[in-house]
N, C-alpha and C positions, 0 to 999 in steps of 0.2 A: 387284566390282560397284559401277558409279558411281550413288549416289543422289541425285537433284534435290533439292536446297531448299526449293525451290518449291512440291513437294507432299509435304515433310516435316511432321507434325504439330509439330515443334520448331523452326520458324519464327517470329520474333519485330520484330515490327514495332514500330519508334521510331519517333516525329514526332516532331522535334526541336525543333519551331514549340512544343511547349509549355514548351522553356525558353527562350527570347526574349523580348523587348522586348512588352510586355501589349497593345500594338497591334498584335501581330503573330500575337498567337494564335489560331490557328485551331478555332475553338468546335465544328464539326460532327459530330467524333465524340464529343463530351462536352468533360470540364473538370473537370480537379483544383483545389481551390482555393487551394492554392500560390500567394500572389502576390497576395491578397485584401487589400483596404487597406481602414481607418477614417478618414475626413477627417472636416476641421469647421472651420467658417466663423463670424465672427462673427453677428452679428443683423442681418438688413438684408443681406448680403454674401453673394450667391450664385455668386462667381467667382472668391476668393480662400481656397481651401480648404489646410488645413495637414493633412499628417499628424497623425494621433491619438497614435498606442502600435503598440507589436506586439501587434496582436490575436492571442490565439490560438483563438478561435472567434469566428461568426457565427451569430445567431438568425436561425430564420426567420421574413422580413420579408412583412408585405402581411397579410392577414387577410381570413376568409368575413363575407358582409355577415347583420345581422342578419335573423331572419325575423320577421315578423307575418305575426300570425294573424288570420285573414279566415273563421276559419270562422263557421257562422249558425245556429242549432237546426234549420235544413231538410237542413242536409248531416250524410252519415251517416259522415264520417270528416274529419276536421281537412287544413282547407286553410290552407297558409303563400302570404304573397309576398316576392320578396328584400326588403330594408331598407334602410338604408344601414350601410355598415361602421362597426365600432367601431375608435376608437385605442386601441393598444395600448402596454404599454411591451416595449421590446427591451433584454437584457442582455449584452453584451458580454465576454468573458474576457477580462482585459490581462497578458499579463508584467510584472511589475514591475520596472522602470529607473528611478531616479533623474529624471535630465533630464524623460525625458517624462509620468511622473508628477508632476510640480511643474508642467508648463504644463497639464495637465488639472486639477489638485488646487485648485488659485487659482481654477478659477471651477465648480467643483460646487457644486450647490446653490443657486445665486445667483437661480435661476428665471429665468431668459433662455432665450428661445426661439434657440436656438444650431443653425444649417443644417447638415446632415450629409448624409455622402455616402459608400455600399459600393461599392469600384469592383471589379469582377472582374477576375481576369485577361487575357480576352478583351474587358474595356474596357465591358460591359454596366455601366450602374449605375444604383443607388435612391438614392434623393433621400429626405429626410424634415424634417422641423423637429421640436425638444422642446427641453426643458429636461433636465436630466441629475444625476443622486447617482453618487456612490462608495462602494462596500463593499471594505475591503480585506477579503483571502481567511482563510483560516486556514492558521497557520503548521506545521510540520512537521516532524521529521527527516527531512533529504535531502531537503525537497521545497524545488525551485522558489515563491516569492514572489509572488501573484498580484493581481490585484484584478479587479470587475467594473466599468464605465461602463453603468448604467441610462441610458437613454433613455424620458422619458415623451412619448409620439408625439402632437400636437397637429396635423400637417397630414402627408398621404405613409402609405406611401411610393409617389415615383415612377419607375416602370422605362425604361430606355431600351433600345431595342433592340439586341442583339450584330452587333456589326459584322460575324459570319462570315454569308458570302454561300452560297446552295445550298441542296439538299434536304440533309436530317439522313441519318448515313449508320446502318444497318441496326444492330443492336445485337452482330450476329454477325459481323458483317464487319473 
């Protein structure tokens, strides 16, 4: 007895688009983030962005705006309205390598507003400005060598839209 594939529960569906060239990935079923870069720009210089490190995590960027409180002795339960957002700092996990710890390490701390940039795989990116500290990690048996890049967030961050085109596709499908 021949069985279809097709409506076999052991069907397994690859896009391949998400191991490709990060302009080419197609964002609308989701997104690994595989391929997730840390750049940085001098001060003043919003076009000449260098790789960072190999990050191996990213915070989450943006932040809820503050509330005020607007309530009055006449109202009988506290009324907020939004605020404006607070900056935040974002901390970074780096693998540690030589090379590109040395071109981070020479200007931590120096307090320059240094322009950064997350770019997704799918090519979506946040923008932000800060200044930035280093913490190297703690050492280990058998472990991997790590450090953080602190970012103290002074302007940002700001998002740009994902290049995948469409409706988002169902979460079942």
């Amino acid at each position: 007895m021949k069985t279809s594939l097709k409506n076999s529960i052991y069907q397994v569906r690859l896009n391949l688009q998400r191991f490709a060239d990060a302009e080419k990935v197609d964002s609308v079923r989701g997104l690994v983030s595989t391929g997730t870069l840390l750049e940085m720009a001098e001060p003043g210089n919003t076009s000449d962005y260098e790789n960072v490190a190999d990050i191996k995590t990213v915070p989450a960027l943006g932040g809820a705006p503050q509330e005020v409180d607007v309530t009055t002795l006449a109202d009988d339960q506290v009324k907020q309205l939004e605020g404006i957002k607070a900056a935040t700092s974002v901390a970074f996990s780096v693998q540690y390598k030589g090379p590109s710890w040395n071109k981070v390490h020479a200007k931590s701390g120096d307090r320059k507003q240094y322009n950064w940039r997350v770019t997704y795989p799918d090519g979506m990116q946040a923008t932000f400005t800060g200044s930035f500290s280093i913490q190297f990690g703690e050492a280990q048996s058998n472990g991997a060598l790590t450090y953080t890049i602190t970012v103290s967030v002074s302007d940002g961050p700001n998002f740009t839209d994902s290049p995948s085109t469409g409706e988002a596709a169902p979460s079942n499908a």
